[in-house]
C-alpha positions as MATLAB code, in Angstrom:
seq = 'XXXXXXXXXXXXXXXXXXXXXXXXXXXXXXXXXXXXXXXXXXXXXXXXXXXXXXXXXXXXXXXXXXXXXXXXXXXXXXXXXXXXXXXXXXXXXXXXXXXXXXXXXXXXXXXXXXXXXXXXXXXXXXXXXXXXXXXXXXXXXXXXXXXXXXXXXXXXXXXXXXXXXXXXXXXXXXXXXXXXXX';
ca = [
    -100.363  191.555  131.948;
    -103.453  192.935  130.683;
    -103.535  193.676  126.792;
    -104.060  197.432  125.726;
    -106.934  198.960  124.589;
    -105.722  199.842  121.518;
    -105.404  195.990  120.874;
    -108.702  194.452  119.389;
    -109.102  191.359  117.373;
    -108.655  193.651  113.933;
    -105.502  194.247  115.265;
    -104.222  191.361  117.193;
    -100.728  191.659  115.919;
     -97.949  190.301  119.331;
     -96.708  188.471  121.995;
     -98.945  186.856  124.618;
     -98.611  184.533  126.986;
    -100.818  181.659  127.951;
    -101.796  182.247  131.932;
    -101.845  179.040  133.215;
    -103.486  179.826  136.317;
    -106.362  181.566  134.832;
    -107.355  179.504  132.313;
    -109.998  176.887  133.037;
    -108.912  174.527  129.923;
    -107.846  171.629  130.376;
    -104.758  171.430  127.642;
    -103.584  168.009  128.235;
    -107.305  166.569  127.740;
    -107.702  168.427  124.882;
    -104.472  167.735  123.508;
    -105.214  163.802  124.092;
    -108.842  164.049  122.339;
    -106.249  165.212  119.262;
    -104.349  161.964  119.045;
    -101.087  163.191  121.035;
     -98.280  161.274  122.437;
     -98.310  161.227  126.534;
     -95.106  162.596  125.951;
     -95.798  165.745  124.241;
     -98.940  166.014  126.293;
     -96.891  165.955  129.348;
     -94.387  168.462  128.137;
     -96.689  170.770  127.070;
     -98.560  170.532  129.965;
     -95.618  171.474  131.785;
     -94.284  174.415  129.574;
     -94.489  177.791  129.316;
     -96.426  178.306  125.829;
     -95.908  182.041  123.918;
     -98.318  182.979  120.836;
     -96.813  185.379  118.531;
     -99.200  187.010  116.477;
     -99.093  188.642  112.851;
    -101.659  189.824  110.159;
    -100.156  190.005  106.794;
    -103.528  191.181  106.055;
    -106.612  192.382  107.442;
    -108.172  189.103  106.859;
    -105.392  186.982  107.622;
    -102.997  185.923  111.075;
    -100.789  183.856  111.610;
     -99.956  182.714  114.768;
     -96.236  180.776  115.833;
     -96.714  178.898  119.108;
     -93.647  178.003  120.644;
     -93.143  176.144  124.111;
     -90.394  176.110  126.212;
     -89.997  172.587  127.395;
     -88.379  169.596  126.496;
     -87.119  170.108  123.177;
     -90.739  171.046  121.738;
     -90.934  172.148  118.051;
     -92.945  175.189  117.626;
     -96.146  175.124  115.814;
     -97.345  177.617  112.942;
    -100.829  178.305  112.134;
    -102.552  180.375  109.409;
    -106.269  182.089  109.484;
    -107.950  183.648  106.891;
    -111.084  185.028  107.597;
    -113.059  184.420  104.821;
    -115.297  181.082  105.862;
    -113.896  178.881  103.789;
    -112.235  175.125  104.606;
    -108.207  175.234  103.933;
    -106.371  171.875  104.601;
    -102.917  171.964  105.828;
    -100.049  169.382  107.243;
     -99.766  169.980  111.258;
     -96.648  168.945  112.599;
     -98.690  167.965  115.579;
    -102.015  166.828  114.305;
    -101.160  166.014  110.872;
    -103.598  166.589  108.254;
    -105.947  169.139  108.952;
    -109.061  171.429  107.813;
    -110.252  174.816  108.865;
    -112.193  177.509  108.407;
    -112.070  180.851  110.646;
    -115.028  183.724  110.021;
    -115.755  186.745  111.962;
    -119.249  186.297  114.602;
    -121.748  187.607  116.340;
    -121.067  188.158  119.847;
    -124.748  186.525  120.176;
    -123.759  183.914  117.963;
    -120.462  183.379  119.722;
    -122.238  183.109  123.230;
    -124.978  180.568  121.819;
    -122.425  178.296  120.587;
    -120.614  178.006  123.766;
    -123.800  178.501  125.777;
    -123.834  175.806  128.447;
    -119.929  174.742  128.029;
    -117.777  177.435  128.227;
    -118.726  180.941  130.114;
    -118.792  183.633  127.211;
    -120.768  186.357  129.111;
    -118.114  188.306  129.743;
    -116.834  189.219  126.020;
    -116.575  192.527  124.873;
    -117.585  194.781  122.858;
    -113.981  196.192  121.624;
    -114.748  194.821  117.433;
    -118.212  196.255  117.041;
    -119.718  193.414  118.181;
    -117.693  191.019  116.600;
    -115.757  187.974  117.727;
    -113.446  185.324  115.439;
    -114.731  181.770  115.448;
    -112.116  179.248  114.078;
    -112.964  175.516  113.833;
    -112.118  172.262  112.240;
    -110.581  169.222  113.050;
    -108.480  166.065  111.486;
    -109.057  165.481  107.511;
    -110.177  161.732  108.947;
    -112.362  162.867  110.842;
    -111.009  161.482  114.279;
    -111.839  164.824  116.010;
    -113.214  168.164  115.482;
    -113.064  171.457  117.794;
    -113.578  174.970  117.726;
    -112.092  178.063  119.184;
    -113.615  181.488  119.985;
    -111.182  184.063  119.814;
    -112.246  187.642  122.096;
    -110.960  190.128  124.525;
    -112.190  189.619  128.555;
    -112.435  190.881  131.527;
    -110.484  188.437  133.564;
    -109.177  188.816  137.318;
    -109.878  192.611  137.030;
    -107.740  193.295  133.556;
    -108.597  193.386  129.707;
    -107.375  189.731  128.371;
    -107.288  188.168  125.001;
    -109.036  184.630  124.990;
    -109.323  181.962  123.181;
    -112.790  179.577  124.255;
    -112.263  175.990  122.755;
    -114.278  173.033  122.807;
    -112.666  169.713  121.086;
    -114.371  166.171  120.727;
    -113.697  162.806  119.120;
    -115.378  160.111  117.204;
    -115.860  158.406  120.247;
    -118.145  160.819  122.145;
    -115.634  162.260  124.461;
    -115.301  165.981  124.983;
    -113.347  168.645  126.604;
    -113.763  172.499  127.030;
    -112.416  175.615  128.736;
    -110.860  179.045  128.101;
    -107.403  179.755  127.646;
    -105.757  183.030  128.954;
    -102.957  185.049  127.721;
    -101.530  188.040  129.205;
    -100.229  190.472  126.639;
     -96.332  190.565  126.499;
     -96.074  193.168  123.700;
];
């Protein structure tokens, strides 16, 4: 379902969906690059995965992903908007680091310019997308994530653009697409 125009990435606050058949990521790949079990990989892969989105502040979400598969514990994450590294424990990943920063849309496209389509962000934040990277505190892997609103099979969409890569060299890329649920 396509998100409302009065959402916007200052106001992100929700339910969404992730539309499997829309997005061109690869979650699985990705989700291997991290250090997953097959297992969870595979039962992710095969679930039905629901963001729910809050902002206890203007500068801060958090976002609880659940998936409904398999017995699958739910995963919380915080952002704060401020550019500055945070560690936390992952239930998935483990030890992590972050930082998450409003862009640019220019700067958002030139990061993902020749890996992940980004011509078709709007304009909804005055100009402005979130980009949210990091990776493992042992530095096994790193990625990043674009967050913006799309046009997408005709409707308004939130996104999320994500690029992940390991120690090793290998790589993997895409968009991720969620309809709006409320």
């Amino acid at each position: 379902m396509a998100a409302p125009s009065s959402k916007t990435l200052g106001d992100l606050a929700g339910k969404y969906k992730l539309n499997k058949s829309l997005s061109t990521a690869d979650v699985a790949s990705i989700l291997a690059l991290q250090g997953t079990s097959t297992l969870i990989r595979t039962a992710i892969a095969s679930a039905s995965v629901t963001l729910t989105i809050s902002q206890p502040r203007s500068n801060e979400y958090k976002i609880e992903q659940t998936a409904t598969a398999a017995s699958i514990p739910g995963t919380t994450e915080q952002y704060i908007l401020d550019g500055e590294w945070h560690t936390n424990h992952d239930a998935f990943f483990g030890e992590v680091r972050g930082r998450s920063q409003w862009i640019s849309l220019d700067e958002g496209k030139a990061k993902v310019q020749g890996v992940i389509d980004g011509s078709s962000w709007e304009d909804s934040d005055k100009g402005k997308l979130i980009l949210a990277e990091g990776g493992s505190t042992d530095g096994k892997w790193e990625a990043f994530r674009i967050w913006g609103f799309e046009g997408i099979a005709g409707e308004r969409r939130y996104t999320q653009s994500v690029r992940v890569w390991n120690k090793e060299g290998k790589e993997a890329e895409g968009k991720m697409v969620y309809d709006f649920m409320r």
